[in-house]
C-alpha positions as CSV (number, residue, x, y, z in Angstrom):
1,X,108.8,103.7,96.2
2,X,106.7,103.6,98.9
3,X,107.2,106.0,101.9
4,X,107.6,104.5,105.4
5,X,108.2,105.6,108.6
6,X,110.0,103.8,111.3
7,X,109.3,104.4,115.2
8,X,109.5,102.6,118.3
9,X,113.1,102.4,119.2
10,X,114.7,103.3,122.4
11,X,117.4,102.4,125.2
12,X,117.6,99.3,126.3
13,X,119.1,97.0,128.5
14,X,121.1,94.3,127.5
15,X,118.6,90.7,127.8
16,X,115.9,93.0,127.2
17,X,113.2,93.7,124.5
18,X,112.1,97.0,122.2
19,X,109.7,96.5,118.8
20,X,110.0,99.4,116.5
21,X,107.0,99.8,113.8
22,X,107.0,101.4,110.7
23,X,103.6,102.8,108.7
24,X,103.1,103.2,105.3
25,X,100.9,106.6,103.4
26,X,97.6,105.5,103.2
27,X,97.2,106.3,100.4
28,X,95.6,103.8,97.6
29,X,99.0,103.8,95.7
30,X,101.1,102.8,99.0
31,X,98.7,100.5,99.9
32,X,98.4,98.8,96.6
33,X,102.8,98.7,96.7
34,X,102.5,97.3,100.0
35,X,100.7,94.8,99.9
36,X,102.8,93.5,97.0
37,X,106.1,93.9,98.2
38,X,108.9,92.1,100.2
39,X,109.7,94.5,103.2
40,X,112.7,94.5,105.5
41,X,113.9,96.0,108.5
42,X,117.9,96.8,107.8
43,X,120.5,98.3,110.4
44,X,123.4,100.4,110.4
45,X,125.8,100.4,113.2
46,X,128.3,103.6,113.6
47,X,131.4,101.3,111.7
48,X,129.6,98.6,110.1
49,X,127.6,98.3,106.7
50,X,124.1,98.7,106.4
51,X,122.9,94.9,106.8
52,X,119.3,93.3,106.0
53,X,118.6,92.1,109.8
54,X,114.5,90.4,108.7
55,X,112.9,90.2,105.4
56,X,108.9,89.3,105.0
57,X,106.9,88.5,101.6
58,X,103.4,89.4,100.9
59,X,102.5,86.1,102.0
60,X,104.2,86.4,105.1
61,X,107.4,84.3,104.6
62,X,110.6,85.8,106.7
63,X,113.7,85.7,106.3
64,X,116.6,86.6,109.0
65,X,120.2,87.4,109.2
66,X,122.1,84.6,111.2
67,X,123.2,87.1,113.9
68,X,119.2,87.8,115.2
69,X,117.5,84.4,114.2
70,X,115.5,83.1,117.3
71,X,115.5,86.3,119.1
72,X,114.2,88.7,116.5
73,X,110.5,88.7,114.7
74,X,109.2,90.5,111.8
75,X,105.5,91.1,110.9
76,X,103.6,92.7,108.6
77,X,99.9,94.3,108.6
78,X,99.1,94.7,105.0
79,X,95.2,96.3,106.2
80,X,97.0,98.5,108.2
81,X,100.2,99.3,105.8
82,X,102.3,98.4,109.0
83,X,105.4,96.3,109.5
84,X,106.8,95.6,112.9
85,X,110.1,94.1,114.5
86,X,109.8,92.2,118.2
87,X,113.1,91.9,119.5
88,X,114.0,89.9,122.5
89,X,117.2,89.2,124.0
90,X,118.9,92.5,123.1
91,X,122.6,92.7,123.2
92,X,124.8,95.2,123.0
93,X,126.0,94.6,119.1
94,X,122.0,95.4,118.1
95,X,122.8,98.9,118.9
96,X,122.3,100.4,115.4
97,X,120.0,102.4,113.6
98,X,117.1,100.3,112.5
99,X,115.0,101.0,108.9
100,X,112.0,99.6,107.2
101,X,112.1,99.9,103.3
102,X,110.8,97.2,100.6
103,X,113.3,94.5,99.3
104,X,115.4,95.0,98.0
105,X,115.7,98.8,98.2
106,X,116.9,100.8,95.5
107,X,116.3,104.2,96.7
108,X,119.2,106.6,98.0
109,X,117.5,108.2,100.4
110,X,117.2,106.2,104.1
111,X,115.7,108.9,106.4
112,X,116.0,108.8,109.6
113,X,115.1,105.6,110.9
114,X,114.9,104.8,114.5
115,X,117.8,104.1,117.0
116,X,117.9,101.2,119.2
117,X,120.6,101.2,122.0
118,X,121.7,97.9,124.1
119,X,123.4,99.5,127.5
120,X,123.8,99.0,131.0
């Protein structure tokens, strides 16, 4: 599996926008596994499941969950072994924890991620 780390979230207010990241090892393994592989962010609210929010192939295809379509945008950076997220129109049900891992993920591990919050 490649490693990658997630950054960029924050509080938020409702209506408005935040755009985590997440970077790969450079490495020539992770950058070879990169560039080959579907990536997604996922989410995980305090009482829901972990959900697949926006999926992107190697080619750049995307996929998203019914709940973000039109407001969120995934985007990938295979030189760069980055992936992002823009997301506009916040609302208060995006508050989750947000990760980046490949597609599907089999790993057990999740880290940390990185927390978006949608408050007034």
């Amino acid at each position: 599996q490649v490693q990658l780390v997630e950054s960029g979230g924050g509080l938020v207010h409702p209506g408005g926008s935040q755009s985590p990241s997440c970077a790969a090892s450079r490495n020539i393994f992770a950058i070879t596994v990169f560039s080959i592989k579907d990536l997604g962010w996922y989410r995980q609210a305090p009482v829901n499941q972990r959900e697949l929010v926006a999926a992107i192939s190697p080619d750049g295809s995307t996929n998203y969950t019914d709940s973000v379509k039109g407001r969120f945008t995934i985007s990938r950076d295979n030189a760069r072994t980055m992936v992002y997220l823009q997301m506009n129109n916040l609302k208060p049900e995006d508050t989750a924890v947000y990760y980046c891992k490949t597609v599907p993920y089999t790993g057990r591990y999740w880290g940390q991620g990185t927390q978006v919050t949608v408050s007034s």
